[in-house]
N, C-alpha and C positions, 0 to 999 in steps of 0.2 A: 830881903824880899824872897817869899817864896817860890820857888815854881809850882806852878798846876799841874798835877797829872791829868795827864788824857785821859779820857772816857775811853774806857774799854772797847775795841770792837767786836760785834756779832755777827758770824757766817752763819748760814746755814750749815744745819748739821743735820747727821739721817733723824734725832729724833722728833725733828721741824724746825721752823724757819726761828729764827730770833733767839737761839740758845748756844752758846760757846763750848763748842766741842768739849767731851768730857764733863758739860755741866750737867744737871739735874733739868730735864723738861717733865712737861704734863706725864708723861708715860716712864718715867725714871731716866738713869743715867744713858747715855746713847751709847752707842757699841763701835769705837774705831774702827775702822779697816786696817788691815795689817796682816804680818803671818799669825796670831791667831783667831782670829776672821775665822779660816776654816774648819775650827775647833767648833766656833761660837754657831757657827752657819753649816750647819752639816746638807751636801751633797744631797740632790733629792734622787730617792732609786726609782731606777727604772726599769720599768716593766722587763721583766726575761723573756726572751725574745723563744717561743715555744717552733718545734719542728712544724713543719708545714704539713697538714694529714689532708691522705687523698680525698678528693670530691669524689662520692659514689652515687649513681644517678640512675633510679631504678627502670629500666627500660622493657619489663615486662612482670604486670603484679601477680598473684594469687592467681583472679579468677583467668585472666590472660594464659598464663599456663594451663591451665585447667583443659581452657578450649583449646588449648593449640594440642594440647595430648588427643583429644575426645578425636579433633580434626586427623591427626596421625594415623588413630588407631581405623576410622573410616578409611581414609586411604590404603593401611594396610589389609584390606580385607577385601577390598575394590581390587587390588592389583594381585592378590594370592588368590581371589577367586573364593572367599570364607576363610581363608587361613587354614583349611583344614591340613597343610603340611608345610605350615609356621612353624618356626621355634624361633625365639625372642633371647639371645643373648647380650646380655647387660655388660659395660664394659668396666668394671670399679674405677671408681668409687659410686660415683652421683648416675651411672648412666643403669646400673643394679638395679637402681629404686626404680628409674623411668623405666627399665623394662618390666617389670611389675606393675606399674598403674598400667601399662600398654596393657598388658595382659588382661588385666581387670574391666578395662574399657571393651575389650575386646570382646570379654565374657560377657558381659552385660549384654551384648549387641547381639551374638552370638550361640549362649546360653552355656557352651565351654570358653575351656581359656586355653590358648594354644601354650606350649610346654617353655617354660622359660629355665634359663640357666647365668654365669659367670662366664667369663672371658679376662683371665689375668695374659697383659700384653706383655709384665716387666722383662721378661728373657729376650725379646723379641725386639727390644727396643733397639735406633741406632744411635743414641747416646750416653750409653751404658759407660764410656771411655771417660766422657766429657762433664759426667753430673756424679754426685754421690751416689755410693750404692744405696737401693730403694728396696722396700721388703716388699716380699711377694704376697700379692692377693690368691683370692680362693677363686681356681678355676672348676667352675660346675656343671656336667654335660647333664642335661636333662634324660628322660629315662628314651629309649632310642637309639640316640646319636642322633648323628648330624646329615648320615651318606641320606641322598637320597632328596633330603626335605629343604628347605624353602628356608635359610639361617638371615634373620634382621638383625643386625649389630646394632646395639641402641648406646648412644653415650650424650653426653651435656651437650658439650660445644666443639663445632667442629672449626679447625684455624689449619693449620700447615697440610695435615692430613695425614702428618707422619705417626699418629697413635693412631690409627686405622689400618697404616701400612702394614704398624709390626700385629695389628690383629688379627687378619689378612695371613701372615706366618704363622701367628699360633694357632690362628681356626684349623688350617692346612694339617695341624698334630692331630688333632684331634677326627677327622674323617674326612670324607670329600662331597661335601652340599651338591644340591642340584643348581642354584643360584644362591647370590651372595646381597643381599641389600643393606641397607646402611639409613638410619634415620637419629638424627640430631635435634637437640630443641632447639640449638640457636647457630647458626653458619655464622660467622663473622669474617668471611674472609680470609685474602691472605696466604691463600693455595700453594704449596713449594711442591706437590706430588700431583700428577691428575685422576684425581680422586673428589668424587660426590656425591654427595647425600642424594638418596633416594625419596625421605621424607623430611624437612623439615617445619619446625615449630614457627622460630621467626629469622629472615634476611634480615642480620644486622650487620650495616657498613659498619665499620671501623677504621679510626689508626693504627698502625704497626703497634706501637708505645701503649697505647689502653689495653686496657684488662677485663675480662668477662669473668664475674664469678653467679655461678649459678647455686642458689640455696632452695634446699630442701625439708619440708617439714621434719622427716624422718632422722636426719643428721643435722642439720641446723634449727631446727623450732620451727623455722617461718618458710614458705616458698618465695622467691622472687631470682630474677635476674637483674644483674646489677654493671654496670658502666664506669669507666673511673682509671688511673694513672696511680699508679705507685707513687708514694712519696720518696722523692732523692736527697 
């Protein structure tokens, strides 16, 4: 008498239910798990994890600057009485230009333009110890000098107040003004000297950590003032 073999059994297998490992289903032979599994089944990649770039948040456009100059340049002509013994020294880089449109604003309203020049601070600075050495800008006395007349120090942005300090020493080379004023597009706080703007553009609070960069058509393409955190 014979024996009967058993009927085969079926587990499920990954390539569905009712088919014996290794065997042939609807979709071909299935794929065991095992060490070459990882071969068969390649790891899926994953996205590169990119640096984190700062958010910059425009906090005064084109035409904003515009008026905040126009507004400056009334100011200074209210308070000098016409300007007629203004001179408008720019502090390089960005603060050059703004004495320049000052001027032109000025002229417009005025029908001269009061005598505009440069102010390189770099010698003057007091972290000349502390920072790489920095090349020096082009310091420009307008025709005159200074004794005597009415010197606006014009720059971007003012924060500690310590680039004003060392302007303050360099103007001092160059002659001895009758008064000293000081006008900024944007104040953002943050005083370490007592030292303030005579004219500014806009009171922007800030954090310690944020950043103000101010852009200029003339150096940059576009005008704007911008908000924002270094990437770390």
């Amino acid at each position: 008498m014979c024996a009967m073999r058993p009927d085969p059994v079926h587990e499920p297998a990954a390539n569905g239910p009712g088919y014996p490992i290794g065997s042939s289903g609807p979709d071909g032979p299935s794929r065991p798990d095992g060490p070459g599994a990882a071969s068969q089944h390649p790891a899926r990649q994953q996205p590169s994890q990119q640096p984190s770039q700062p958010a910059w948040k425009a906090v005064l456009t084109p035409e904003e600057i515009r008026r905040a100059l126009t507004r400056i340049a009334h100011e200074i002509l209210e308070r000098t009485h016409g300007g007629g013994d203004a001179v408008l020294l720019g502090i390089p880089t960005r603060g050059v230009y703004l004495a320049r449109r000052l001027a032109a604003r000025i002229g417009e309203f005025e029908g001269t333009q009061p005598p505009i020049g440069s102010l390189d601070v770099t010698l003057h600075r007091d972290d000349l110890r502390l920072r790489p050495a920095r090349a020096l800008q082009r310091t420009q006395v307008p025709p005159g000098g200074v004794d005597g007349r009415t010197v606006v120090l014009v720059d971007d942005v003012l924060f500690s107040g310590r680039t004003i300090r060392a302007a303050l020493d360099a103007l001092n080379d160059l002659g001895r003004p009758r008064t000293v004023q000081l006008a900024v597009l944007v104040d953002r706080g943050h005083r370490e000297l007592p030292i303030r703007a005579d004219y500014v553009g806009k009171n922007l609070p800030t954090a310690y950590r944020e950043k103000v960069r101010v852009q200029l058509a003339e150096i940059d393409g576009a005008d704007s003032v911008l908000l924002g955190e270094d990437a770390r």
